[in-house]
N, C-alpha and C positions, 0 to 999 in steps of 0.2 A: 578784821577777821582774825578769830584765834592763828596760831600759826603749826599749831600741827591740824588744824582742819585746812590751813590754806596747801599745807604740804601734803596732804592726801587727795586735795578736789586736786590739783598741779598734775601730782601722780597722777589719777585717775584718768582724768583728760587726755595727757600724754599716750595713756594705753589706749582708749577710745579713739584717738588719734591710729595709732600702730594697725589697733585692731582695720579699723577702716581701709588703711593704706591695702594691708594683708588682702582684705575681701576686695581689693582693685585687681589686686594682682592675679588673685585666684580667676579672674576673668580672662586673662590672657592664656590660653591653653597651652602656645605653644612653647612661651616661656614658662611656665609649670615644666612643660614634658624636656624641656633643651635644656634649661639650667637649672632648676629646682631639682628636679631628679635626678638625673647624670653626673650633677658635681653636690650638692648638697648632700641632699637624705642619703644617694650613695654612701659618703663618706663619714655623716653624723651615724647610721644605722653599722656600717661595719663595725664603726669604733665600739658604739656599743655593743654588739655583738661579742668582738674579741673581747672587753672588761667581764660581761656577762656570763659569756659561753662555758668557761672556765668553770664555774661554780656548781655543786651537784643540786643544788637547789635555786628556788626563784625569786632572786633577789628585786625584782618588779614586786611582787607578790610582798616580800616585807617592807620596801617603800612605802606601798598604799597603805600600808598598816601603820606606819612609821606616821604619815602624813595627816592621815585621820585622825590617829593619835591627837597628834599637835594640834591640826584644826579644832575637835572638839575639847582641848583645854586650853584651848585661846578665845575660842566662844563662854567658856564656864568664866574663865577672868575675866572679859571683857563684859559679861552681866554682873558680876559681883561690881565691878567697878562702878557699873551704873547706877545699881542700887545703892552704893553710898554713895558718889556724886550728890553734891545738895546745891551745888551752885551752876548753872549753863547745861544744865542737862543734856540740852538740845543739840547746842554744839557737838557736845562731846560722843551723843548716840548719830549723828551725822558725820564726825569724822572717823567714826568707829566702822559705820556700814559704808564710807568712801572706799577707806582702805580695805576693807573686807571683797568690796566690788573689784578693786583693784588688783587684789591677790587673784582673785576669780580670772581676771581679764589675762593676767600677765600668765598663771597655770595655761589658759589656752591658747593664749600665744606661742609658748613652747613646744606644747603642743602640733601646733600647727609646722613649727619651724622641723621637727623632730618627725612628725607623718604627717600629718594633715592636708598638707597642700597636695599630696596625691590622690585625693579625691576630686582635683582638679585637672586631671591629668588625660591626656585623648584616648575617647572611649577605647576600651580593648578590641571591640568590635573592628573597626576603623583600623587599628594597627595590625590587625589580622586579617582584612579583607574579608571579615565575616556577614552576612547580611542578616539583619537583625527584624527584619520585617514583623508585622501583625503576623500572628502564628496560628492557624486553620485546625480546627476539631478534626480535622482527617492525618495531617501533618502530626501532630501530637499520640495520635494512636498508634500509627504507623513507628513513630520513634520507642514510644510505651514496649509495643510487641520486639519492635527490634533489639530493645535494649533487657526484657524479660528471655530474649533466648540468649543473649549473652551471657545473662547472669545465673539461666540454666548452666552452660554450657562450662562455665566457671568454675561454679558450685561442684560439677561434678568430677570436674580435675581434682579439686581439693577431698572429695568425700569418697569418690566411687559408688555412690548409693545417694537415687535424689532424696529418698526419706529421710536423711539424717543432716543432723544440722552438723556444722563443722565448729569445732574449738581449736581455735587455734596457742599453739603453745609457746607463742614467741611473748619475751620479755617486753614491755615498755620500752626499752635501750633498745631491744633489736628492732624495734617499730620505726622508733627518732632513726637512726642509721640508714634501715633501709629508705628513708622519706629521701635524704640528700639523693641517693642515688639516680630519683626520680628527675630530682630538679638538675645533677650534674650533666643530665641525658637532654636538657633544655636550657641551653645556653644562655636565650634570649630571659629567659625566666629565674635561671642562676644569679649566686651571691657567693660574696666572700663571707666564711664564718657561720659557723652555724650557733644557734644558741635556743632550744626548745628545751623547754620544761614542764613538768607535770605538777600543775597548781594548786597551792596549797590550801586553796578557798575552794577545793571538789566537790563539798559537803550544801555550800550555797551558793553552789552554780548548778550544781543537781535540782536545786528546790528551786531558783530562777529560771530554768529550762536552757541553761546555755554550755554547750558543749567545748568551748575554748575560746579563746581571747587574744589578743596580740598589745601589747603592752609596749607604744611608743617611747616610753620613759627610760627602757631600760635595754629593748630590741628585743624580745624574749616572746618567742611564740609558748603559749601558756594554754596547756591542755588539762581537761578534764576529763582522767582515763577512768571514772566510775559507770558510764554507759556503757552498753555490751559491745566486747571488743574490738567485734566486724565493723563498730564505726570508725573506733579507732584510725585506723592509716589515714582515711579522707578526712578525716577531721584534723590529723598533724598535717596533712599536703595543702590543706586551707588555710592553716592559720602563716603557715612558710610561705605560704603566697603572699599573705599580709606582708613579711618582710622583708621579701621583693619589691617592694612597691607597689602592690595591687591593693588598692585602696575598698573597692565597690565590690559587695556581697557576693554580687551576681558573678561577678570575674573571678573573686576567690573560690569560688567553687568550682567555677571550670575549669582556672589553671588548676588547682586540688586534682579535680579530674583527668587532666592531661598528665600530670605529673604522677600521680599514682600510677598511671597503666607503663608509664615509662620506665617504672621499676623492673619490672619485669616478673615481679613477687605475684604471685598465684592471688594471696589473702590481697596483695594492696589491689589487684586488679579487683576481684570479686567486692573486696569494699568501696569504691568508687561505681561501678556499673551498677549494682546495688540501690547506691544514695540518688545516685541520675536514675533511677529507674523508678525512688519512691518520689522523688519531687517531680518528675514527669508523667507519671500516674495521678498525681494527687492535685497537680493544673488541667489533664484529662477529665478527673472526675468534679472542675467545678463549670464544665462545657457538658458533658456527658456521664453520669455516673453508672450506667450500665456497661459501655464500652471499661471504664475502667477497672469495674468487674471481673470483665472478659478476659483483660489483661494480666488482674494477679490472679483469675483462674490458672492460667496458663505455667505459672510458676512452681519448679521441684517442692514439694513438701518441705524440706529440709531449708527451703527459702523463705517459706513463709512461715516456717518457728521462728526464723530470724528477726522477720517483721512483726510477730509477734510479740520477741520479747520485745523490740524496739519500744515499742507502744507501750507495752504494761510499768517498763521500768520510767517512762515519762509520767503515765498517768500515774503513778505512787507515789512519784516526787512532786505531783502539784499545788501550790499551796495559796497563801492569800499573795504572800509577796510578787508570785510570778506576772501578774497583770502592771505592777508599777516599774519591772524592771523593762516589760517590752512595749508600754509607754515610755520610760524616760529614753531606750536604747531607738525607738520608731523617732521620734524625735532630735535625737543626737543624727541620726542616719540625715533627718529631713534636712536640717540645719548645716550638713553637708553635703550638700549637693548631690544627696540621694533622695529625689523626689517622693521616690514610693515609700519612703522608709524599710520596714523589716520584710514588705512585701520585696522587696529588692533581689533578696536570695533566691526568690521563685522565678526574676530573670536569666537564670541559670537555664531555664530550658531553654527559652529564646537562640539562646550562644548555642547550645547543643544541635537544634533544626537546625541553626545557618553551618556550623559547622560539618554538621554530616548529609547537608544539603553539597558544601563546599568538596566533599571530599567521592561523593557519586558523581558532579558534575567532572573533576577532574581526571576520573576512572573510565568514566564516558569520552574522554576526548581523543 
């Protein structure tokens, strides 16, 4: 056997090997949650945080770019090579796509080593005592109404008038700022170091439909501030969950949700109560769609420009590309041990009923 094809099937093998060990381990929950998390990712994720944090811009952000880079002109040399190659063709395009696999395997192994394995980690539910049960068209409405007078009642701290929408005039910095505050107030949920940035790819994350991103490589919660601003807060208290350790959609969004109202900020409250109020309407209206009607009937005027522009500024950015990003990203989800894939984020209500199921039962006692 050639011997740089035997030294890339070796490689290869080796990592298929690793890889395997890895997917053993990810079965044992509660060493994932006792030593993977608590001494590991703790300490890999700080460090990179404090390198990162530092920097006014998003150094994840020019990595990928840096990487791609490379990848695609290592793919351009390694075709040119093959097309003059005139002797062992074969060999050489099999040790070519070894090593290529292998680069692949050892990228997500790092990966994993760096987040990954907290996708593996005891449900949130379970460490919150929350009850996650099958979730009833009456439960769901009930929360819908209760969560649309909140987000009246919000609304109208901020505006004084339910007809008018609120603009709020805080900076990007003052948004990142007030987020820690949220998690400083959540101990169990806190980290050392903060590092969020607002991403330099906003332009095709707009046209993917993806509102931000957490970027294991470099610790860097990476936000996408060209959506209307009321999304903003719940969407940096999402992605900071990510680097907490909260691996699974549905989690980041609740602790998002927890963690914003712990701010104590008017807007971060009003944008969290908000986003729980459209993804629990919009699980309402696939049980019932007249009840969920009823529901943002019920909402100030000035809430529903809000939802308004939501929607318009989404459907303007949809394009061909967005169906292969939330294939490849339902996939990525499946592949870790998020069964449902990008349906996953709509687990968010679920944690919401147990939650504020949890929290009337203990009011009653």
């Amino acid at each position: 056997m050639d011997k740089q094809l035997k030294r890339n099937v070796y490689w290869l093998i080796t990592l298929l090997l690793l890889l395997f060990i890895f997917r053993l381990i990810g079965g044992y929950t509660i060493l994932v949650e006792h030593v993977y998390f608590r001494y590991i990712y703790t300490a890999i994720s700080a460090t990179l945080r404090l390198i990162t944090g530092w920097l006014p811009f998003s150094f994840g952000d020019i990595l990928y770019t840096v990487v791609i880079l490379i990848a695609l002109l290592s793919i351009f040399k390694f075709i040119q090579k093959l097309v003059r190659t005139k002797e062992k063709k074969g060999v050489f395009l099999f040790s070519g796509l070894a090593k290529g696999l292998g680069i692949f395997i050892g990228a997500y192994l790092i990966f994993q080593i760096c987040w990954g394995f907290n996708y593996f980690r005891e449900p949130l539910s379970e460490r919150l005592n929350i009850t996650t049960d099958k979730v009833e068209k009456e439960q769901l409405k009930q929360l819908a109404l209760f969560l649309a007078q909140r987000v009246n009642e919000t609304h109208l701290k901020l505006t004084n008038d339910s007809l008018k929408q609120y603009k709020s005039t805080l900076s990007t910095k003052d948004l990142y700022e007030i987020a820690k505050t949220g998690y400083q107030e959540y101990p169990s949920f806190n980290f050392k170091f903060y590092s969020t940035k607002t991403s330099l790819y906003k332009k095709l994350l707009n046209y993917s439909g993806i509102g931000g991103y957490y970027n294991p490589f470099s610790g860097e919660a990476q936000v996408n501030t060209d959506p209307p601003k009321f999304c903003l807060p719940f969407t940096i208290c999402h992605e900071m969950a990510h680097q907490s350790g909260i691996s699974a959609e549905e989690e980041a969004n609740f602790v998002g949700y927890l963690t914003a109202l712990k701010t104590n900020n008017t807007f971060f409250i009003y944008s969290a109560e908000l986003e729980a109020f459209m993804y629990t309407a919009g699980e309402l209206g696939r049980m019932d769609s007249v009840a969920r009607r009823q529901c943002y009937k019920s909402l100030n005027k000035g809430v529903k420009e809000d939802i308004r522009e939501y929607k318009k500024f989404w459907l303007s950015h949809s394009s061909a590309i967005e169906p292969y990003f939330e294939w490849y990203y339902d996939w990525f989800l499946r592949s870790n041990n998020q069964p449902k894939g990008i349906r996953s984020y709509n687990e968010f209500v679920n944690l919401l009923v147990g939650y504020y199921d949890q929290k009337r039962t203990a009011q009653n006692k």
